[in-house]
C-alpha positions in Angstrom: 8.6 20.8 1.4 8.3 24.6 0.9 9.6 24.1 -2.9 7.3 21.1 -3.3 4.1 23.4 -1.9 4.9 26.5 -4.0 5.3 23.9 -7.4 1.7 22.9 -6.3 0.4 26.1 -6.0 1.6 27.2 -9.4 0.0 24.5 -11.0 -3.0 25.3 -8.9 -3.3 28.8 -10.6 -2.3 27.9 -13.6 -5.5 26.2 -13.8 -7.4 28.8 -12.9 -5.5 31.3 -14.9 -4.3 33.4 -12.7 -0.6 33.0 -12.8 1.6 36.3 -12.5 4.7 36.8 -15.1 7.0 35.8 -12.2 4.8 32.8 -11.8 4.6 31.9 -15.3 8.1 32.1 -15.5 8.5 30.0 -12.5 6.2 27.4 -14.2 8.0 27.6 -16.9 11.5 26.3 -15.5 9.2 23.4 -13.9 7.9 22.6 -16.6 11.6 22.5 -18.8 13.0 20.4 -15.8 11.5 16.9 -16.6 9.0 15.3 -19.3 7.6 13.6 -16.2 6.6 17.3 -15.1 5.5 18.4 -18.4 2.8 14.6 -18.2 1.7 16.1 -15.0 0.4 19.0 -16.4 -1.0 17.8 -19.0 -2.9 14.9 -16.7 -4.1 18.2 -14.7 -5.2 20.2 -17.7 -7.4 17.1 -19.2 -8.6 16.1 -15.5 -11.1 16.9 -12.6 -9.3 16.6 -9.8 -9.2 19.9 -8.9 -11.7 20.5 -9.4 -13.9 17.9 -7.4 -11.9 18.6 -4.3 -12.5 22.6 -4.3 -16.0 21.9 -5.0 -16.0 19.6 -1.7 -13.8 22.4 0.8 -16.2 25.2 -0.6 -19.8 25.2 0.9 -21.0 28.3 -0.1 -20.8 27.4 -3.6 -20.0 24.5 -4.8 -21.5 24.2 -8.2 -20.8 27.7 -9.4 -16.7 27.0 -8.0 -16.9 23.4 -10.0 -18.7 24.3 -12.9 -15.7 27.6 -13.4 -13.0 24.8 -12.8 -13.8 22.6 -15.0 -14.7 25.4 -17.7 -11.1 26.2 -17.5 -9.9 22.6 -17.6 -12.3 21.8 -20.6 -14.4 18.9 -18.4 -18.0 18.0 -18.6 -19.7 18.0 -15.7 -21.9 14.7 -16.1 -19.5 12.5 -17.4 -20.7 8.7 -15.6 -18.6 5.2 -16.0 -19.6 3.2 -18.9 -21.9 0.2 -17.7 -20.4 -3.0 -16.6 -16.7 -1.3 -17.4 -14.0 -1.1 -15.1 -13.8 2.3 -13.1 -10.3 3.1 -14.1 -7.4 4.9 -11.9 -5.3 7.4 -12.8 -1.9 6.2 -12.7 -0.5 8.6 -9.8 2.4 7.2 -9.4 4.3 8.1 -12.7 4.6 11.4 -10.7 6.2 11.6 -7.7 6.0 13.5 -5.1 5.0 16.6 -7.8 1.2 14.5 -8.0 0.9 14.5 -3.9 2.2 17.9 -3.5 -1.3 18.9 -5.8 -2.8 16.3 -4.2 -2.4 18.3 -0.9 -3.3 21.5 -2.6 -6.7 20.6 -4.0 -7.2 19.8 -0.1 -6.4 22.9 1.1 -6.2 24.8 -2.0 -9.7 26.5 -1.1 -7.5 29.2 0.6 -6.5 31.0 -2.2 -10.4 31.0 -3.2 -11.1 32.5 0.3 -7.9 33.9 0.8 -8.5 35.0 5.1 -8.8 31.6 6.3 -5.4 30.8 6.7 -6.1 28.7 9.7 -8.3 26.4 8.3 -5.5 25.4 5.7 -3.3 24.6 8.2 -6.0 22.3 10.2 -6.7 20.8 6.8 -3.0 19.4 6.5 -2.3 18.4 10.0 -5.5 16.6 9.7 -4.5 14.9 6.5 -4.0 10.9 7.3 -0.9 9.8 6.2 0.3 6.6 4.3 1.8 3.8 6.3 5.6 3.7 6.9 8.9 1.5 8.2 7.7 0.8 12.1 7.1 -3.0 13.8 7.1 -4.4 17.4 9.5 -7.7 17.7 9.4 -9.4 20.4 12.1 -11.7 21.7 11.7 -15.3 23.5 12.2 -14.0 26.6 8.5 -11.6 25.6 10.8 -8.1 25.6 8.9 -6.1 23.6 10.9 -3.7 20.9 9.3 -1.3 19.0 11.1 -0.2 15.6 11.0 2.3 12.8 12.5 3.8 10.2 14.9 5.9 12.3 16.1 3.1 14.0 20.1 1.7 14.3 21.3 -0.5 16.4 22.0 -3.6 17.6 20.2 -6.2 19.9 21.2 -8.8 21.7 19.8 -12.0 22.8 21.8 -15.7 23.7 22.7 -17.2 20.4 21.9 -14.0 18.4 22.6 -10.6 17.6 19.9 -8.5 15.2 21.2 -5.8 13.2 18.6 -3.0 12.4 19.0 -0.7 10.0 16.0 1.5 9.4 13.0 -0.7 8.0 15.2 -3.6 8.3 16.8 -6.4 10.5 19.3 -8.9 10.0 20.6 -11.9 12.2 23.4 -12.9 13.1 23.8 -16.6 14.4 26.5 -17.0 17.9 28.0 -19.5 18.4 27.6 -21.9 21.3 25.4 -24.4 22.8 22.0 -22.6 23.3 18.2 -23.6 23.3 16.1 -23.2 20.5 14.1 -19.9 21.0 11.6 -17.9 18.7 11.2 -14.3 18.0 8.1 -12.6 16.4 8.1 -9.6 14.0 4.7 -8.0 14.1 3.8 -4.7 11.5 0.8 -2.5 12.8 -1.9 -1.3 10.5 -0.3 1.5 8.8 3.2 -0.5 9.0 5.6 -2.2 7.3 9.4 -4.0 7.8 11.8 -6.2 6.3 13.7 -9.4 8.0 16.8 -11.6 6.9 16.8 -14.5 8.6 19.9 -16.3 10.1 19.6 -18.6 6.7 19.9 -15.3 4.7 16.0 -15.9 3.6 14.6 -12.4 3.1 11.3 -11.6 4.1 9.4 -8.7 3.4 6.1 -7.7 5.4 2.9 -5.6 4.9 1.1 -4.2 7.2 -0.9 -6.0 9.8 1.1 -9.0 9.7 3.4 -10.8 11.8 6.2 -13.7 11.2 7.0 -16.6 13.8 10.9 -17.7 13.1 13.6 -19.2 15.5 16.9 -17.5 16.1 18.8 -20.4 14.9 17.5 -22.8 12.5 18.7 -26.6 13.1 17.4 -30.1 12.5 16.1 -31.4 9.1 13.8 -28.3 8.4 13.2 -24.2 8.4 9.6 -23.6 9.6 8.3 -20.3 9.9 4.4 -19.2 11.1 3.0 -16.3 9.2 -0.4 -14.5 9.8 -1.1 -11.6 7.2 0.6 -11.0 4.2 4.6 -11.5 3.4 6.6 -11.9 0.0 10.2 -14.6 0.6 13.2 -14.5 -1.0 13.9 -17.9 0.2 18.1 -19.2 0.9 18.9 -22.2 -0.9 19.2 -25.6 0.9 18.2 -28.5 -0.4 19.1 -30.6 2.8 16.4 -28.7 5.1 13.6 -27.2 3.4 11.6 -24.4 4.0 8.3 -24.2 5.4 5.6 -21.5 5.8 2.5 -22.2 7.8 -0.1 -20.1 8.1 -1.8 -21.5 10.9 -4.4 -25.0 10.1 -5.1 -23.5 7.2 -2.2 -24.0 4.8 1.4 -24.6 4.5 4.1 -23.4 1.7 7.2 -26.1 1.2 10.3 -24.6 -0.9 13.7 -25.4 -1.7 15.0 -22.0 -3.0 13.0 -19.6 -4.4 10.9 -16.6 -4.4 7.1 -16.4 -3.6 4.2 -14.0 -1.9 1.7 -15.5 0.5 -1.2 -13.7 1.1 -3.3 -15.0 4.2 -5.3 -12.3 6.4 -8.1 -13.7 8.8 -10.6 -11.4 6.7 -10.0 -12.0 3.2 -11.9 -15.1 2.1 -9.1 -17.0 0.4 -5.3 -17.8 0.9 -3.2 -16.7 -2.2 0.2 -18.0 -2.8 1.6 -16.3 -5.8 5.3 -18.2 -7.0 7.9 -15.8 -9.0 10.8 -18.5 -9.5 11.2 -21.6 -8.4 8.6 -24.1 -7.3 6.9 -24.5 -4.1 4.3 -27.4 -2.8 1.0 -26.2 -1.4 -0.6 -27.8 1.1 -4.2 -27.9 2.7 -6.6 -29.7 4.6 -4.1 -32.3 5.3 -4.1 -34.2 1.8 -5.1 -31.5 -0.6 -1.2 -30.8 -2.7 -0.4 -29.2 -5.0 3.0 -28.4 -6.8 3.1 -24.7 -8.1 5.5 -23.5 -11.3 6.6 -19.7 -11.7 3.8 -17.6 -12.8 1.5 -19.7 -11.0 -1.1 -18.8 -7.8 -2.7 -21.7 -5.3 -5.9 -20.3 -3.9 -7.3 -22.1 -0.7 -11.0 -21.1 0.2 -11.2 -23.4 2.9 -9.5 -26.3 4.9 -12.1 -28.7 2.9 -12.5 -26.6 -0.4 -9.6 -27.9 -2.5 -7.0 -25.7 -4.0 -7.4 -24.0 -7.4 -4.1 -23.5 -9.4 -4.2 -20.0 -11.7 -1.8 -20.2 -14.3 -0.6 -16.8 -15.6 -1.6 -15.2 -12.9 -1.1 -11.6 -12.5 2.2 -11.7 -10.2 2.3 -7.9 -10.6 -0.7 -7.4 -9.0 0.4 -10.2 -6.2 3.5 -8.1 -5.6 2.2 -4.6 -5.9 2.2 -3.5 -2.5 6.4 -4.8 -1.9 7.1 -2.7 -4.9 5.6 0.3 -3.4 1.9 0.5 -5.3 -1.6 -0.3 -4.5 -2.9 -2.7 -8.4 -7.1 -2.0 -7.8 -6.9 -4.0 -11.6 -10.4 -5.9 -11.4 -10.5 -5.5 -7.6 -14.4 -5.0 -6.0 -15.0 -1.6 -3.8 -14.6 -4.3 -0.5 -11.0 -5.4 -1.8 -9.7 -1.9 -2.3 -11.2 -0.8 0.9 -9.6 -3.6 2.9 -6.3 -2.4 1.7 -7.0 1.0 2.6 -7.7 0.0 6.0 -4.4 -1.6 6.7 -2.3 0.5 5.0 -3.8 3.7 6.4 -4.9 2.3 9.8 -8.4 4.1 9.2 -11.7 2.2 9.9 -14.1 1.7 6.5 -18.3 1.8 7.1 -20.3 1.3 4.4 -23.3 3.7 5.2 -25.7 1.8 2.9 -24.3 -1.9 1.8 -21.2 -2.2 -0.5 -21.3 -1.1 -4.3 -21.1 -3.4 -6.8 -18.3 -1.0 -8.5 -15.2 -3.3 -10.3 -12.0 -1.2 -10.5 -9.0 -0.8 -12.6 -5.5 0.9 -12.6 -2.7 1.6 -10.4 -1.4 4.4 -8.1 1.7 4.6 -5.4 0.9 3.8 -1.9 3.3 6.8 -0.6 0.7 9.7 -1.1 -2.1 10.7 1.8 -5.3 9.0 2.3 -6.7 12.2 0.7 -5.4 11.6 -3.0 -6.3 8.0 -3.4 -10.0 9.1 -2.4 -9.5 11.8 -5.2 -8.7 9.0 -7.7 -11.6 6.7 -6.4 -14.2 8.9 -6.3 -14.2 9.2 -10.5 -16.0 6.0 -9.9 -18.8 8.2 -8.5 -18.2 6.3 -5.1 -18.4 9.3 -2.8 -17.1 9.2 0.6 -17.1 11.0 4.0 -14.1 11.3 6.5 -14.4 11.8 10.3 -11.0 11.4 12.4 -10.0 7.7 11.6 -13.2 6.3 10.2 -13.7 6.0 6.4 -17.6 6.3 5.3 -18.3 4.9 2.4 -21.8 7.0 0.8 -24.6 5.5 -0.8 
């Protein structure tokens, strides 16, 4: 971390122009040890960021600080989206930890401005809220409650199952032995994430805020599983007992083998079932089927609504969040911010109504709360933090 800091601070003054000829030196050998760190400079030198966020930490003042930054960066100061156009995102994640590292800075970078406030940069990381991370509750059929996380190894025990976790992950074990069917639930907080492999060797990967319903054995003609939230399956093969997702009376996912992600919070407005490889059978409001092919998403508005069948639909975007990144492409301010909430387990209040803002781009979901809000506010959608509560300004 202290490597990752100073790298952040020479960039920092590099932009201002204040480097010494240790520090340029320094730079230098940065700069010589990856292209990726030689497109990160060149992102900064062509950007505001830096900008906008020392303008923000500096009250005394702010346009004289901005308009000297961005002097030295060669940015305009009134630069505004183009009408009806996307507001795009910078793609963040091409860079590591070397982007949250200035990320951090330009929250705290203010200090070398004022340079006898060291206090108030400390406060100002400890305060930063964090991405979310490998942590869930499961709870066995007898209601034991266990919580998880990353750090977690070891091995637990219930009759006619062992459970393997590694880390983010568990894996059962089937016993043998005459024993009654029983269910566990895996449950992610906001802010949380795990993965599962289930006695059939079906992998299942959750996002936050969701939970999966499975038995510790499956037997009989079928494998039924309940899912609230939001979960991507790498479904086992057997064609003698399919495999069955229900998400509650609203919808139900039938497979043989094959690999899909099922979107299905309470508070998003539709159900999206998003089919990789494969082919999966859709069901809702009790006659309403449908038969999905890979590249293909089944969106279900309502038990009576009928399902509507996208083909080439944007599976990237579907699986964005299992492969580490938040995809805003053509998502409304409301869409993004619902992500944000779950992912960062912060609260969102829109001080005067919602925006009518469109965005576009993609960033990684492992940097602080702090450097997406950098990114979003080019949109000129300001925002205000206090503890866990988001405040989105008019």
């Amino acid at each position: 971390m202290a490597d990752q800091h100073l790298t952040a601070q020479l960039l920092y003054k590099h932009l201002q122009g204040t480097l010494t000829g240790q520090e340029q030196k320094q730079l230098e050998q940065w700069l010589q040890a990856s292209a990726e760190n030689r497109l990160l400079l060149e992102e900064l030198e062509h950007g505001e960021t830096l900008a906008s966020r020392l303008a923000e930490f500096h009250p005394d003042n702010k346009t004289a600080l901005r308009n000297r930054i961005l002097q030295q960066v060669g940015q305009a100061t009134d630069m505004e989206p183009e009408a009806r156009q996307p507001a795009r995102i910078r793609p963040l994640y091409k860079w590591g930890w070397a982007a949250a590292a200035v990320l951090l800075l330009a929250a705290g970078a203010y200090l070398w401005v004022q340079p006898g406030k060291k206090a108030a940069k400390v406060a100002a990381v400890q305060h930063e809220i964090l991405p979310g991370r490998d942590r869930a509750v499961l709870t066995l059929a007898n209601g034991a409650a266990i919580t998880l996380d990353s750090a977690g190894n070891q091995v637990i025990r219930q009759a006619g199952a062992a459970i393997q976790q590694q880390g983010g992950q568990l894996t059962y074990a089937t016993q043998g032995g005459n024993f009654p069917a029983a269910y566990n639930v895996l449950s992610t907080p906001r802010g949380g994430q795990f993965r599962v492999t289930l006695p059939d060797g079906t992998r299942v990967w959750l996002n936050a805020a969701s939970s999966l319903r499975y038995p510790t054995a499956f037997t009989g003609t079928e494998r039924k599983v309940e899912l609230t939230g939001e979960a991507y399956f790498e479904v086992a093969k057997n064609t003698r007992m399919p495999f069955r997702v229900s998400v509650g009376n609203r919808a139900a996912i039938e497979v043989l083998g094959t690999q899909f992600n099922v979107n299905a919070y309470e508070d998003e407005s539709r159900i999206n079932t998003t089919l990789l490889q494969g082919k999966v059978k859709v069901a809702a409001g009790g006659a309403q089927q449908a038969v999905l092919m890979p590249g293909q998403q089944a969106q279900i508005t309502g038990r009576h609504a009928g399902i509507i069948i996208v083909s080439n639909a944007d599976v990237d975007k579907a699986l964005a969040w299992k492969n580490g990144l938040f995809n805003f492409e053509g998502a409304t301010l409301e869409e993004v911010m619902k992500q944000l909430e779950r992912w960062y387990d912060i609260e969102v209040i829109y001080e005067k109504g919602i925006p009518d803002i469109a965005f576009g781009g993609k960033m990684t979901r492992d940097i602080p709360l702090n450097g997406v809000l950098i990114a979003l506010e080019k949109s000129k959608v300001h925002f205000r933090v206090e503890g866990r509560r988001l405040i989105v300004l008019p």
